[in-house]
N, C-alpha and C positions, 0 to 999 in steps of 0.2 A: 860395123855389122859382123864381121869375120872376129873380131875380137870380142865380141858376145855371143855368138854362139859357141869359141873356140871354150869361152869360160862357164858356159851352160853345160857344156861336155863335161867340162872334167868335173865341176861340182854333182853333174849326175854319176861321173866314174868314185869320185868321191863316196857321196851316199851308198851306193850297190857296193863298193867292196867292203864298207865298215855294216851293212846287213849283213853282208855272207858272210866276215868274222863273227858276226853277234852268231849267227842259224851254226858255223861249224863248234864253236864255242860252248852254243846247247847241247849238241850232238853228243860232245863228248863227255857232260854231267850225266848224260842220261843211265840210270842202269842198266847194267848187262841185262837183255830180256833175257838171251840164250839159259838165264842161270835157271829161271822159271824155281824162284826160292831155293835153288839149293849152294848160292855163293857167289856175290856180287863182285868179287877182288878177283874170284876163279877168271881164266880166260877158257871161256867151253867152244868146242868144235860146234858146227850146226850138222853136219853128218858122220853117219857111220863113216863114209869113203874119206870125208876129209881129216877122220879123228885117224885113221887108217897111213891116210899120207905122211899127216906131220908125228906117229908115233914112228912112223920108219926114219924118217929125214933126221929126227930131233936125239932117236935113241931112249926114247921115255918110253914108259907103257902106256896103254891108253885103256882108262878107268871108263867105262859102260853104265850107268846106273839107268834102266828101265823102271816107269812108275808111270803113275798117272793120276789126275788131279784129283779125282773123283773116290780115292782109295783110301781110307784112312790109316791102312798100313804107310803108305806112300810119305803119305803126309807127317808122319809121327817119326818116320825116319829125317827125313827132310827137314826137319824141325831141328834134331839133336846134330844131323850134320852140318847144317848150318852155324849153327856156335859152338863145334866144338873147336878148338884154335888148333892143336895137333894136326887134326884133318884139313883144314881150309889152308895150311900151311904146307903141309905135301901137297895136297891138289894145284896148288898156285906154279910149286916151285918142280916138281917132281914127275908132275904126270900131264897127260894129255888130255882132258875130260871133255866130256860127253853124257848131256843127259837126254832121254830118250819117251816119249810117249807114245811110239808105235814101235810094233816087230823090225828089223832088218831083215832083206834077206837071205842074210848068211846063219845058217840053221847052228851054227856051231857056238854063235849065243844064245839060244835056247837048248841046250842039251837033256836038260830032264824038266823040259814044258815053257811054255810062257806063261808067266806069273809075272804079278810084281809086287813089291820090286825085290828086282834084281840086279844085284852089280858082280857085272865080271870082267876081265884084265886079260889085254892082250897085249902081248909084248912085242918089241922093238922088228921083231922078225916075224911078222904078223900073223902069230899061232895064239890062238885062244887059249887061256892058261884055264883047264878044265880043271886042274890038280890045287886051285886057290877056291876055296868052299866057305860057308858059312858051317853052322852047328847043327841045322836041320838036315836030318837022312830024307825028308820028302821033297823036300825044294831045297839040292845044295847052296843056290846063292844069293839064298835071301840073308835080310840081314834085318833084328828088331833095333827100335831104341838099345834098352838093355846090351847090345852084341857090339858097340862102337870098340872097346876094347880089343875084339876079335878081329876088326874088320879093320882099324891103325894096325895089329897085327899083319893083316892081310897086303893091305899097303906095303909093308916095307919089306914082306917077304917077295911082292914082284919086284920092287926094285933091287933084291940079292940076287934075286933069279937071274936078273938081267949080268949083277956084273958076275954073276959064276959061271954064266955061258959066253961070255964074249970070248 
């Protein structure tokens, strides 16, 4: 009796931990939600405070992009950012990312309004880099399809930024 149930046990220990490798095993096929289409490989913060922590700890900037589902601006960037390999490559290796579908509220990433989208960068010493712009004088930090150019630009001048002021 003690020798059947001792063997009921383990074949039930059995079973449960080879589910919980099958359930952790799913877990971790699953797509980054956090990317919400804009880069599955990216590993994105879920908030501002914690895009905040790991851009001081890490010494990276931390890249902001505000948008929203419903935008067709949003969308048509998110599209181009998505495959463009240049970018998905800094973003992975380079920087701290964060995508965003409401305000924060540190008014210092809305500077000249909330629109979107908008991406803005703040560096390692948690100051809003106001002086890193897109081409538009009415919404400095938006960015169209068309402007990827400007905005890998944009990218690598935070990361100069970073090592000119260390």
């Amino acid at each position: 009796m003690m020798l059947h149930s001792a063997l009921a046990l383990s074949l039930l220990f059995i079973t449960v931990s080879s589910n919980l490798a099958i359930i952790i095993k799913k877990e971790k096929k699953s797509p980054q939600t956090l990317s919400r289409g804009w880069g599955d490989d990216i590993i994105w913060v879920q908030t501002y405070e914690e895009g905040l922590f790991h851009a001081h700890k890490s010494n990276k900037p931390l890249m902001v992009i505000h948008h929203l589902e419903n935008c067709q601006y949003s969308q048509a960037l998110k599209k181009v950012f998505a495959q463009n390999e240049e970018i998905q490559e800094m973003a992975q290796n380079n920087f701290i990312m964060l995508n965003l579908m409401h305000e924060t509220s540190d008014k210092n990433l809305s500077p000249d309004g909330q629109y979107v989208p908008r991406i803005m960068f703040v560096d390692p010493s948690l100051t809003v880099r106001a002086d890193i712009t897109g081409r538009y004088s009415n919404r400095l930090y938006t960015y169209e399809p068309q402007d990827l150019p400007l905005l890998i630009e944009n990218m690598k001048k935070a990361l100069r930024l970073i090592q000119s002021e260390l």
